[in-house]
C-alpha positions as CSV (number, residue, x, y, z in Angstrom):
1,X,128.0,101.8,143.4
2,X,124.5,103.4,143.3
3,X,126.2,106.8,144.0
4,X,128.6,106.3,141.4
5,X,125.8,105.8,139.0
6,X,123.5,109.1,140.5
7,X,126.5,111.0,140.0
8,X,126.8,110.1,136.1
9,X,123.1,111.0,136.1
10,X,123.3,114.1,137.8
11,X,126.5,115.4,138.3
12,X,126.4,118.8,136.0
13,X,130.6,119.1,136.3
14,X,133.6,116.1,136.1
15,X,133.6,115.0,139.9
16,X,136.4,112.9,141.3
17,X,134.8,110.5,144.5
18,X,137.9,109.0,146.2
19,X,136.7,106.3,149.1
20,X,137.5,103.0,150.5
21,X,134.9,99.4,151.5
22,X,133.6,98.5,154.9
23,X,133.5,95.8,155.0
24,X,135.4,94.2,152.6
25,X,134.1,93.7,149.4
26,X,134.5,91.4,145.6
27,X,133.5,93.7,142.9
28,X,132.6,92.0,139.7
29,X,132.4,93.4,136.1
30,X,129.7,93.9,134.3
31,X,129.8,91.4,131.6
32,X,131.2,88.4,133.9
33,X,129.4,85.6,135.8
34,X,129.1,86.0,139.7
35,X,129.1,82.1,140.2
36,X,132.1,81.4,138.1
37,X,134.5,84.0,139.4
38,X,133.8,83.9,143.5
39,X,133.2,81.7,146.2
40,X,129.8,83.0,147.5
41,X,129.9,81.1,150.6
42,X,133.5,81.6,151.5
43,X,132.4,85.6,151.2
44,X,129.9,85.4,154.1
45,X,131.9,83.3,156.0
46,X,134.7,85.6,156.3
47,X,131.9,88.8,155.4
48,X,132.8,90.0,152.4
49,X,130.2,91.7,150.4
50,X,129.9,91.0,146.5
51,X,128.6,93.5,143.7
52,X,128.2,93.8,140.3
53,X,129.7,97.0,139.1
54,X,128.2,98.8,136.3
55,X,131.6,99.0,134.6
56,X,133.4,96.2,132.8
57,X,136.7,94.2,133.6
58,X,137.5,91.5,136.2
59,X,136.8,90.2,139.8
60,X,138.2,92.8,142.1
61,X,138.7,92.1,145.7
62,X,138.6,95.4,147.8
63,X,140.5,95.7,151.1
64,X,143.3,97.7,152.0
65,X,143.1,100.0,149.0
66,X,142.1,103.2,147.7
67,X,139.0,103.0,145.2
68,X,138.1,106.2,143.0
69,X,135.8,107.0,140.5
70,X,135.5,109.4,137.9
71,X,132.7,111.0,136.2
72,X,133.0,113.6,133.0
73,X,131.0,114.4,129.8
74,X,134.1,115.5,127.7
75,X,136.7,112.7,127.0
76,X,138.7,110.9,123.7
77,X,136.1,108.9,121.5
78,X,138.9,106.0,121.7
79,X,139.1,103.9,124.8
80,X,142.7,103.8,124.7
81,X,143.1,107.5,124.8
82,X,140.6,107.6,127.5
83,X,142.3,105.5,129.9
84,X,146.0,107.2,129.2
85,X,144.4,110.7,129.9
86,X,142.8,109.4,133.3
87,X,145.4,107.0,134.1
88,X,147.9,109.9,133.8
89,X,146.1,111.5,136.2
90,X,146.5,109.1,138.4
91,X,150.0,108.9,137.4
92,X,151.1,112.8,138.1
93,X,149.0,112.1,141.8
94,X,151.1,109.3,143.0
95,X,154.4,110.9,141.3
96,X,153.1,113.6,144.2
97,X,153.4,111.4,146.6
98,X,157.0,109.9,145.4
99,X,155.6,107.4,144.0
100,X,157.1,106.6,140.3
101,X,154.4,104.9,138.0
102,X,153.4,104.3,134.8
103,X,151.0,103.2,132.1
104,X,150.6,99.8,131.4
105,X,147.9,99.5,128.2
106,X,144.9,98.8,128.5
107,X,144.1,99.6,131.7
108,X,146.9,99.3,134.4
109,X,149.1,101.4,136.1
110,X,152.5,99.9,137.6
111,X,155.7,100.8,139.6
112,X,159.0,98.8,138.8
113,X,157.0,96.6,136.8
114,X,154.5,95.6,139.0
115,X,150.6,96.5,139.1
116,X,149.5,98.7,141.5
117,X,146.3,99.6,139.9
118,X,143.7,98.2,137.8
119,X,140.9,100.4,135.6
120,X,137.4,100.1,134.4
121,X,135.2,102.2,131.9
122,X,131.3,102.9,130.9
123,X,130.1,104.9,128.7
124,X,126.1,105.6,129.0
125,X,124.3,108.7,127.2
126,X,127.6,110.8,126.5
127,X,128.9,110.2,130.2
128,X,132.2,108.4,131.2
129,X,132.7,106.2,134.5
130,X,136.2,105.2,135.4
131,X,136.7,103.1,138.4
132,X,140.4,102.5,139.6
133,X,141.8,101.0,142.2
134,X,145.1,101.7,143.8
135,X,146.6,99.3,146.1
136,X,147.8,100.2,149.9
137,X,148.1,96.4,151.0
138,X,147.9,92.8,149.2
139,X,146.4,89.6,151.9
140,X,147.0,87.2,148.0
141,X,146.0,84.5,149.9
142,X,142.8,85.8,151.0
143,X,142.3,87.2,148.0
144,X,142.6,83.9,145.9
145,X,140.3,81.8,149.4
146,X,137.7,84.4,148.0
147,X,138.0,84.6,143.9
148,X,138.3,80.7,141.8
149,X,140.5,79.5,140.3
150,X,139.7,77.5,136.7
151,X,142.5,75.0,137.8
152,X,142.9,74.3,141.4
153,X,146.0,72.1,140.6
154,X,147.5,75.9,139.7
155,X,146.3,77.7,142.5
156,X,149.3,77.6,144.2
157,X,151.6,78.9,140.9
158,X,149.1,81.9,140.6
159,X,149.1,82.8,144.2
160,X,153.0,82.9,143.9
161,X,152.7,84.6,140.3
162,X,150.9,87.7,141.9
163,X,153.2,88.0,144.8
164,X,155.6,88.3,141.7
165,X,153.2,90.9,139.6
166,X,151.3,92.7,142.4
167,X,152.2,95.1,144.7
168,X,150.8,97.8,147.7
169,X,152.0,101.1,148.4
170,X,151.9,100.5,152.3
171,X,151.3,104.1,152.2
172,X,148.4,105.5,154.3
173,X,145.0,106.2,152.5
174,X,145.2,110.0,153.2
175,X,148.3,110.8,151.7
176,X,147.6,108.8,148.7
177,X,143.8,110.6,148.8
178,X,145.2,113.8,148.8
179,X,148.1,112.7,146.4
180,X,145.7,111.5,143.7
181,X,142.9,114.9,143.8
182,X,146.1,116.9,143.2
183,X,147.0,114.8,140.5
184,X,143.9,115.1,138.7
185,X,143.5,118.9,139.2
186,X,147.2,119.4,137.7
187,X,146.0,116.7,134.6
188,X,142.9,118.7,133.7
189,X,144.1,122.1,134.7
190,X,141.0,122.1,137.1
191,X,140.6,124.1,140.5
192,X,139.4,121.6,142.8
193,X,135.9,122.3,144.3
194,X,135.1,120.0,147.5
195,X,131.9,118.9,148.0
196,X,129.5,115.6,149.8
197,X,126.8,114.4,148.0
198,X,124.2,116.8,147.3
199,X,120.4,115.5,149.0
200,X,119.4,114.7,145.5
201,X,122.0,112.9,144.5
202,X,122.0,110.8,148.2
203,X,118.2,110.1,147.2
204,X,118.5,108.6,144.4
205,X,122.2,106.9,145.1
206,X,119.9,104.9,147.6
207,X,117.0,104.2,145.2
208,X,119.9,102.1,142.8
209,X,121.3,100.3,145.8
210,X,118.0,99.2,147.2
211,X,116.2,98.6,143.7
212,X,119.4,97.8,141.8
213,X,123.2,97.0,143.6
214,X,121.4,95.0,146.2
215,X,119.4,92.4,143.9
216,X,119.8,89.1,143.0
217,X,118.3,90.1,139.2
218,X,121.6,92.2,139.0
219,X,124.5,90.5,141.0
220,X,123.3,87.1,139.0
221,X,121.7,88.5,136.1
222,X,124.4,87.4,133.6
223,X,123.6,83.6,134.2
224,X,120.2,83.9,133.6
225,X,120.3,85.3,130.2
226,X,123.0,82.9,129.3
227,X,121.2,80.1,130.2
């Protein structure tokens, strides 16, 4: 997270960072409540990290999957627009990889009907963060031991609801990697310029973790002021 953020603060050019989580990892959005939406303990019992991302949306849980975000300074005013140009990025990527998705407004991309990727946006002094997710493999029932459920009468329904909604690629993470840069290159008609994170970048990447992604004033800073 805190590179994602030094690369919307200094990146001078629209920079695709594709990765993965080790360990395992619940993202939450920004506006959400930590306490409410995941079972702290049951996350270090199993080790599962938890962070607050700086973008908004739900509870994510990050396993088997394929994470990216995306960084640029030119985009549509309206969110909608946003997420269909990016999106379709995405889109023209996995259609690379025979993969045959699509759209699903406001933020969701899915293959024969079913979700395969979920999308999150910030805006902050004219730059644009979009994390995505794309989905390799789905453990639902690890997922749902980890995130809560409001009912716990209806845990079981849900579980088998997402098994009905939800689905993985079971495609390895390379393929889909490489897949998904061509995809964006070919959406923005941009040559695609490899690089690792520059020294300054690195510097202050580890300046948000430590002061920042790592702190109990951010992961549980939403209950506070809504107390």
């Amino acid at each position: 997270m805190g590179i994602d953020e030094a690369l919307m603060k200094l990146s001078p050019l629209p920079t695709l960072r594709i990765y993965s989580w080790t360990p395992p990892a619940v993202s939450v959005g920004y506006f959400q409540n930590v306490t409410d939406e995941v079972d702290i303990e049951k996350c270090k019992e199993l080790g599962v990290d938890v962070v607050r991302r700086a973008t908004g949306g739900g509870a994510v849980f990050h396993d088997t999957e394929l994470t990216y975000s995306f960084i640029t300074k030119s985009y549509p005013s309206s969110i909608l627009e946003s997420y269909q140009l990016i999106c379709g990025a995405v889109i023209k990527g996995l259609a690379k990889v025979g993969v045959n998705a699509a759209f699903a407004p406001l933020n969701d991309i899915v293959m024969g009907g079913k979700k395969i990727s979920g999308n999150a946006q910030t805006r902050k002094n004219g730059v644009l963060l979009q994390h995505g997710t794309i989905l390799l493999r789905v453990d639902v029932e690890k997922m749902f031991s980890i995130l809560k459920v409001p009912d716990e009468k209806m845990k079981d329904k849900l579980i088998k609801n997402v098994k009905e909604r939800v689905a993985g690629l079971n495609m390895p993470f390379d393929k889909v990697s490489d897949g998904i840069k061509n995809g964006f290159a070919e959406q923005f008609n941009a040559e695609l310029a490899p690089s690792a994170v520059t020294a300054e970048e690195l510097l202050l990447a580890e300046k948000f973790a430590k002061e920042k992604y790592s702190s109990n004033d951010w992961l549980f800073g939403r209950e506070a002021k809504q107390v």
